[in-house]
MILUMLO-244611 format. One record per residue (C-alpha): residue number from 0; y, x, z. Coordinates in steps of 0.05 Angstrom, whole numbers, padded with zeros to 5 digits. Layout:
% residues N
R    k       Y       X       Z
R  NUM       Y       X       Z
...
***
This chain:
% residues 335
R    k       Y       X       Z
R    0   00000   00000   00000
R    1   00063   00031  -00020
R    2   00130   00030   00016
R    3   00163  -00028  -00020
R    4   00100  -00069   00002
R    5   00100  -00051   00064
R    6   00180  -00072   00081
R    7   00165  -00142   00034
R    8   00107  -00150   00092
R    9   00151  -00129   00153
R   10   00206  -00177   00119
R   11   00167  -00238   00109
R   12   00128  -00230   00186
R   13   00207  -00220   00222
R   14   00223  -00283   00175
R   15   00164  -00327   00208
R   16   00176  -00301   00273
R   17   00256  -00334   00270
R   18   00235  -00398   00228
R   19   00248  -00462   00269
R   20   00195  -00496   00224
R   21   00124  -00482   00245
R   22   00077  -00439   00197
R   23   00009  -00450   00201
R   24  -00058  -00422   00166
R   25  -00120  -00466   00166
R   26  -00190  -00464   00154
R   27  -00219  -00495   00102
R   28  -00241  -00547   00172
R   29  -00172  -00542   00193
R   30  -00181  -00497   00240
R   31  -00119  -00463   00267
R   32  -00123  -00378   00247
R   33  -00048  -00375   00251
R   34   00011  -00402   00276
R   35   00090  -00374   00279
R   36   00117  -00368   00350
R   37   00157  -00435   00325
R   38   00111  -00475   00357
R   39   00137  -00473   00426
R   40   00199  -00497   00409
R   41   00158  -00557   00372
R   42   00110  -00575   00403
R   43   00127  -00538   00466
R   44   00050  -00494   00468
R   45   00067  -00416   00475
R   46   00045  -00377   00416
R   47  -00023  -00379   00394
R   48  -00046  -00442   00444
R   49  -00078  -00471   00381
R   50  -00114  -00412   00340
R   51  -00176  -00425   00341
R   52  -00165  -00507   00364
R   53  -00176  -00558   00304
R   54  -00118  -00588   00283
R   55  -00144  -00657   00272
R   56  -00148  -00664   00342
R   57  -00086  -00660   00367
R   58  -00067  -00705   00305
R   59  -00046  -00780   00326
R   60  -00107  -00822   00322
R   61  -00081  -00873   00281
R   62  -00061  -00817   00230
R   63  -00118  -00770   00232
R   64  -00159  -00805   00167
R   65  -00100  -00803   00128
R   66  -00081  -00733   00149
R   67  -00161  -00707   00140
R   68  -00163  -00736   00061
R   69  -00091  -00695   00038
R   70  -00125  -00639   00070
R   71  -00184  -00646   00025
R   72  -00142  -00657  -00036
R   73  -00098  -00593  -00020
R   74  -00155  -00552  -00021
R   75  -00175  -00579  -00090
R   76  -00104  -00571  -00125
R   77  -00067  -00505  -00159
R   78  -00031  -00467  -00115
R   79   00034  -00482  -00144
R   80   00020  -00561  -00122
R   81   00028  -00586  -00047
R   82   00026  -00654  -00006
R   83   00073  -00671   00027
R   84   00056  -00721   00090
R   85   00092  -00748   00157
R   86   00045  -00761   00209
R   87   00044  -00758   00294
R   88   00028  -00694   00342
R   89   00009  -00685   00415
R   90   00059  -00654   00449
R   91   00051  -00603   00511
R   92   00084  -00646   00549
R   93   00036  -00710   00518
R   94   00075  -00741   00487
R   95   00078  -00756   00417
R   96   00119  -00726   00363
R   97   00134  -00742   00297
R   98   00128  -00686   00242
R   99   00135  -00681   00166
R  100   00082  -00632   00142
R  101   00081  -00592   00069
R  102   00003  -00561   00053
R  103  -00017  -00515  -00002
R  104  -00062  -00478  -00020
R  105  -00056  -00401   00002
R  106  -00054  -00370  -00067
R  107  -00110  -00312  -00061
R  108  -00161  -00315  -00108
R  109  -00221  -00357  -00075
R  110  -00192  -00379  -00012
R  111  -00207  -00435   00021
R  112  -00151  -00428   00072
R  113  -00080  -00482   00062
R  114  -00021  -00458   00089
R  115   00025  -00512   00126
R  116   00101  -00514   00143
R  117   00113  -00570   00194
R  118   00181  -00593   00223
R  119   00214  -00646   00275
R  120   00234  -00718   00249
R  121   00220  -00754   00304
R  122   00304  -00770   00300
R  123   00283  -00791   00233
R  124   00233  -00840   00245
R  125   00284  -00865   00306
R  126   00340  -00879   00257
R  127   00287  -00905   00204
R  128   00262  -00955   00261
R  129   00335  -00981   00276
R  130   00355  -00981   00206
R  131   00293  -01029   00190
R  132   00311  -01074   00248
R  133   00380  -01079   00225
R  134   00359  -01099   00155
R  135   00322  -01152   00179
R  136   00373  -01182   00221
R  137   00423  -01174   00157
R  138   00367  -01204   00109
R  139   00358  -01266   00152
R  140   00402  -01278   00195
R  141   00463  -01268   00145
R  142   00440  -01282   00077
R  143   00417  -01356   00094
R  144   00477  -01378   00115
R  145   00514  -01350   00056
R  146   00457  -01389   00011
R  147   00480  -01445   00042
R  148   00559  -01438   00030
R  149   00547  -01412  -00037
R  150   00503  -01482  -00049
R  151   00564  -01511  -00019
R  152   00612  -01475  -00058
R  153   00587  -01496  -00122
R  154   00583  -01568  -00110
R  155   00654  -01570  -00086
R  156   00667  -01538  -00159
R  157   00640  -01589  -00187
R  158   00678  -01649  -00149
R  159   00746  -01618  -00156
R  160   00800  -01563  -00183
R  161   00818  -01510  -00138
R  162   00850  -01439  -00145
R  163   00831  -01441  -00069
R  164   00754  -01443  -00084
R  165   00756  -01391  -00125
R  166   00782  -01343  -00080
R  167   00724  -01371  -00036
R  168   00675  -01346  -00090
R  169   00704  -01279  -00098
R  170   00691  -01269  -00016
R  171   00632  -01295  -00021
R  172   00604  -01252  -00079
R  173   00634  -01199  -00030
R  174   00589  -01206   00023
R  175   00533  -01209  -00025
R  176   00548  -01137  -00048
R  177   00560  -01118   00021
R  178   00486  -01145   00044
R  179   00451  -01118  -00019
R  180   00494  -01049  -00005
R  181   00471  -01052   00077
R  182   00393  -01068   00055
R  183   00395  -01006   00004
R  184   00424  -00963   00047
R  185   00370  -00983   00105
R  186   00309  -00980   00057
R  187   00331  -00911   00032
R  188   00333  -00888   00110
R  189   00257  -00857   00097
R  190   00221  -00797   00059
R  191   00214  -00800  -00008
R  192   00147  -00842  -00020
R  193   00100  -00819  -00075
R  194   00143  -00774  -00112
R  195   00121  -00759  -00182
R  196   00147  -00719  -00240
R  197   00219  -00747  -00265
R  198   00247  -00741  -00330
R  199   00324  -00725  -00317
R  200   00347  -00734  -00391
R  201   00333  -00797  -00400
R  202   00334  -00825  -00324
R  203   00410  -00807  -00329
R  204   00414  -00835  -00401
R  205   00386  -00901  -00365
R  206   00427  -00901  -00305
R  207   00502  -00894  -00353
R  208   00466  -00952  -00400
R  209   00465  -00990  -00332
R  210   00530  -00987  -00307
R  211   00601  -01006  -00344
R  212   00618  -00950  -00369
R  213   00669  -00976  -00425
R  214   00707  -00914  -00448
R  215   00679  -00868  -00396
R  216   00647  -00799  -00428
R  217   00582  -00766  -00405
R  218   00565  -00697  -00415
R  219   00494  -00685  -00390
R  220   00486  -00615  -00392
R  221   00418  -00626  -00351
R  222   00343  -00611  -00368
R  223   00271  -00623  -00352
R  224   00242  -00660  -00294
R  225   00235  -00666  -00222
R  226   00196  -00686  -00172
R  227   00212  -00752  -00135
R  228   00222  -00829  -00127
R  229   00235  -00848  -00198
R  230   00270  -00918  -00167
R  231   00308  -00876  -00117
R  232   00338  -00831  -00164
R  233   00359  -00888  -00206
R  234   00398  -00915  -00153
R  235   00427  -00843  -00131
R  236   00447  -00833  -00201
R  237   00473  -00902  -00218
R  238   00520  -00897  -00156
R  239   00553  -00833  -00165
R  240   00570  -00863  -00244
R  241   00600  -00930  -00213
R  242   00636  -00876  -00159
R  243   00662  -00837  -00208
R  244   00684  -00895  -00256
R  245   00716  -00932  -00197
R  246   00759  -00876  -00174
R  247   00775  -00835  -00240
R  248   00782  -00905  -00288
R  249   00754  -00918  -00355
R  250   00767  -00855  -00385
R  251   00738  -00817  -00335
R  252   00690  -00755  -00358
R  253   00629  -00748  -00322
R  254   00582  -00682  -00328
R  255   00509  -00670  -00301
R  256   00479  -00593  -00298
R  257   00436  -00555  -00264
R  258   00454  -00504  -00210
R  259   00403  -00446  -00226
R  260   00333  -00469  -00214
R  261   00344  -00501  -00140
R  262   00397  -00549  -00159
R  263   00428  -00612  -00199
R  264   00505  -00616  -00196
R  265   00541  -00681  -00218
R  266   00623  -00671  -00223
R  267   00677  -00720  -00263
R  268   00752  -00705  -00277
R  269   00780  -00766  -00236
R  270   00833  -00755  -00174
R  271   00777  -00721  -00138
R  272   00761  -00720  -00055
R  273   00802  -00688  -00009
R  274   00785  -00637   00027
R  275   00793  -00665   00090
R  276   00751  -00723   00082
R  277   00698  -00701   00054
R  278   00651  -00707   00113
R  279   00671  -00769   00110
R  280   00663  -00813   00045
R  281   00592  -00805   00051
R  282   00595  -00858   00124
R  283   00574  -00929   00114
R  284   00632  -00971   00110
R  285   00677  -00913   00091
R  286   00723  -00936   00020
R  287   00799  -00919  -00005
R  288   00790  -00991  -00048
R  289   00800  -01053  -00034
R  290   00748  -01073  -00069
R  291   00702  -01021  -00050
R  292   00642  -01035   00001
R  293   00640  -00962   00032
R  294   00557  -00962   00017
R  295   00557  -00925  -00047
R  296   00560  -00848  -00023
R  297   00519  -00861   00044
R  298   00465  -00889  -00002
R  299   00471  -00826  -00045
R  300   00467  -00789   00014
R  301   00399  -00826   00051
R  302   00371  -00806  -00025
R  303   00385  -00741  -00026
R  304   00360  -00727   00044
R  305   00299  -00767   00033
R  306   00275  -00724  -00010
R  307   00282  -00665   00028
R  308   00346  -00637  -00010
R  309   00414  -00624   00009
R  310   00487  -00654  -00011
R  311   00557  -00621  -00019
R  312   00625  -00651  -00044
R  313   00666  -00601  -00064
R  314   00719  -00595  -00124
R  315   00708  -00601  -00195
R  316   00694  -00551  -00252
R  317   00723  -00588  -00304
R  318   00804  -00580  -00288
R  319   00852  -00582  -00233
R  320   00825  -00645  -00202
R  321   00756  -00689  -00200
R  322   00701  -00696  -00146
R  323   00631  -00648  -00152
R  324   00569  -00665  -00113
R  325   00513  -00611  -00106
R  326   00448  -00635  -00089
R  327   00401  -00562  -00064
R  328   00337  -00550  -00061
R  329   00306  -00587  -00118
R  330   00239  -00581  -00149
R  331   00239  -00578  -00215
R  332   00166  -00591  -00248
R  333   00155  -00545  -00308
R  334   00144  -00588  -00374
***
């Protein structure tokens, strides 16, 4: 082993060693051969607790069959292909903890062994959990009432003339938007499910085809596919056009690219996001228009961290003004 070797193995061990995620090597029967100090601040076992232990068993019952079957499929897939899976573990401390594991395969020739990368989402499921019950409170206990008005609504149309009924319709198409808005936002609140191989050329094409565009230009700049919720993506893609149309106008430009090989990028040349309220636009609720239901971005947002990526909003490339959002860590499938 030459010197260059050597360092690239130093490097990578010191890189475990500080990784807050937990790095595991299995057994072709899941037995534990390694694991990176991580652990204890996880799961809270000091280092090494579980070499040797199966991993099934300190797997939540309820999840252990679906957990087991991945594990068999990893083993039978190229080691450029992984699973990703969310799933229940035993604390130290006994309780239960909600994780988000990615297997592969370890890439020698003839191994048997999957390497796994687990992390924390128990906050995750927590916000998941409240999101859901909050959708179902909006679904029912809002949306039959305004049934019932809009039923109302159009009867009264129908018996008489009124410029003041009219402005009732416009509100009350406004909370519709603002319930449909509220039950994306909560059912985007989760991982990615499924994801599959995406076509981004013509999703996008799709998406602007979708959406009023009138004399709005697009410049997609963007190839290949990626891996995820094809649905999802429609939606993330479809809001950042009606975002970008409803601030910069009907003439705005929009452009799509890719950043490198780890990112998409989607910028227009409309008035732009200031800088100071950037962390901002992407809260529920949050709008500059009065017609605006403050959804759009946080949706964008629940998207982009559902599938395990990352979002920035910083200026433009395309002139002196105009918004850019910079989605990270990608997987792009090779064609």
């Amino acid at each position: 082993m030459d010197c260059v070797d050597i360092k690239t193995m130093v490097d990578a061990r010191e890189l475990l060693n500080h990784t807050l995620d937990v790095v595991s090597v299995l057994d072709e029967d899941g037995t534990v051969l390694y694991e990176t100090p991580s652990v204890a601040h996880l799961l809270g076992y000091e280092h090494e607790t579980l070499v040797g232990e199966t991993i099934f068993e300190y797997i939540h019952p309820e999840d252990r069959d679906l957990v087991a079957e991945l594990f068999q499929e990893i083993k039978e897939r190229p080691e450029d292909d992984h699973e990703r899976v969310e799933f229940r573990m035993r604390h130290a401390d006994g309780a239960w903890v909600w994780v988000e594991s990615i297997g592969a395969p370890r890439p020698e020739p003839e191994s048997t062994h999957v390497v796994v990368s687990t992390r924390d989402v128990t906050e995750r499921k927590r916000k998941e959990r409240r999101l859901e019950k909050f959708s179902g409170i909006v679904s029912h206990d809002l949306r039959n009432p305004l049934n019932v008005a809009e039923g109302r609504l159009a009867l009264a149309m129908e018996e008489c003339d009124s410029e003041h009924l009219e402005h009732v319709q416009r509100a009350l198409d406004r909370m519709e938007h603002l319930i449909d808005d509220t039950l994306a936002l909560a059912r985007q609140g989760r991982t990615a499910a499924d994801p599959e191989p995406v076509a981004l050329p013509a999703l996008i094409d799709r998406c602007w085809q979708m959406v009023d565009t009138e004399a709005a230009t697009l410049r997609q700049e963007v190839d290949g596919s990626v891996r995820g919720d094809p649905e999802s993506l429609k939606q993330l893609f479809e809001n950042l056009i009606r975002n970008a149309i409803n601030h910069g106008g009907d003439g705005v430009t929009v452009r799509v690219g890719r950043i490198d090989d780890t990112g998409l990028f989607f910028e227009d040349d409309g008035p732009g996001i200031p800088e100071p309220v950037r962390d901002r636009v992407t809260e529920p609720g949050y709008t500059t228009t009065s017609d605006g239901t403050g959804f759009g971005l946080a949706i964008v947002e629940e998207i982009v961290e559902g599938h395990g990526w990352s979002l920035s909003i910083a200026e433009s490339d395309m002139g002196d003004t105009g918004a850019r959002f910079e989605m990270r860590g990608v997987e792009f499938v090779r064609d």
